[in-house]
C-alpha positions, 0 to 999 in steps of 0.5 A, spaced: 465 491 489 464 493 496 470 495 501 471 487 504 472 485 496 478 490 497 481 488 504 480 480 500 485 483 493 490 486 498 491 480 503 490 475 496 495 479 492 503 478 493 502 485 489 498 491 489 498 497 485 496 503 489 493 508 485 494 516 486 494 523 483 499 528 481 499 535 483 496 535 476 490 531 478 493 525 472 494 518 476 500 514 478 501 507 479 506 504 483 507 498 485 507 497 493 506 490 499 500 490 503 498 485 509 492 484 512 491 483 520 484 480 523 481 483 518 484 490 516 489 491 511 496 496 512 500 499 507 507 502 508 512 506 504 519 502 504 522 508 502 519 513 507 516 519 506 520 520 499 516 516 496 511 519 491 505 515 493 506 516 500 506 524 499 500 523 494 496 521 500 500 526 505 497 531 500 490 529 501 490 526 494 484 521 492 487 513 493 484 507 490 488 500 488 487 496 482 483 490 482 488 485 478 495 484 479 499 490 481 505 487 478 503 489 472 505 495 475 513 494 476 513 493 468 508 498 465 504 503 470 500 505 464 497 499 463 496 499 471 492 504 470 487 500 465 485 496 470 479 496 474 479 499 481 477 501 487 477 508 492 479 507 499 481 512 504 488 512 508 489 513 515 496 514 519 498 509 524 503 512 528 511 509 528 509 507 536 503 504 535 503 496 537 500 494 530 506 496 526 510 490 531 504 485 528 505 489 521 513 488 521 510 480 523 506 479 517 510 482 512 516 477 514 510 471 513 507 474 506 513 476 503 519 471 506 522 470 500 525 476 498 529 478 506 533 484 504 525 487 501 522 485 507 528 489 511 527 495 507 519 495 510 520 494 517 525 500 519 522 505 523 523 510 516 518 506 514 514 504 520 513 511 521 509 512 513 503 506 514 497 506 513 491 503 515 486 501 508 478 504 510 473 505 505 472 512 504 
């Protein structure tokens, strides 16, 4: 798979699971939102620096997504973690960077039908934990 294989899951994809490691080194899945914008894929964390994930990544800690459904991880994040997947690299985007206007903007298109969700995703707690999706 290449890189662009990734940023075409992650538009495609209502919800991925995002892959990070434990202090331990063990995976982890959780299920998170990701839009694409002229071609780059972003992620945020809804919940802000408490998120696992998120703090994962803060560490320096080897990312990657699954390559199938990431729901599944809503349900089983062991059985996410069976499914192929692909290394990518996060960079931070300020909270006052102008993409994140265009994220808050997508995120409303892709995911309109759960409001209160989308709610959570554009707060400047959350606007101040996005990423930029790179390959590594």
């Amino acid at each position: 798979m290449s890189f662009i294989d990734v940023v075409n899951h992650l538009d495609a994809t209502r919800v991925v699971a995002i892959i990070t490691r434990r202090q331990d080194g063990s995976p982890t899945a959780t299920p998170i939102w990701a839009v694409v914008i002229d071609g780059e894929p972003y992620v945020r964390s809804a919940y802000g620096e408490k998120a696992w994930w998120y703090r994962h990544v803060m560490a320096g800690r080897e990312v990657e997504f699954a390559m199938a459904d990431g729901a599944i991880a809503e349900r089983d994040k062991d059985a996410a973690l069976t499914l192929p997947r692909e290394r990518v690299a996060l960079e931070a985007i300020p909270a006052d960077d102008p993409i994140n206007d265009r994220i808050d903007t997508a995120l409303w298109d892709k995911y309109a039908d759960e409001p209160s969700s989308v709610e959570e995703t554009i707060t400047p707690r959350a606007r101040a934990c996005t990423f930029r999706v790179v390959a590594p």
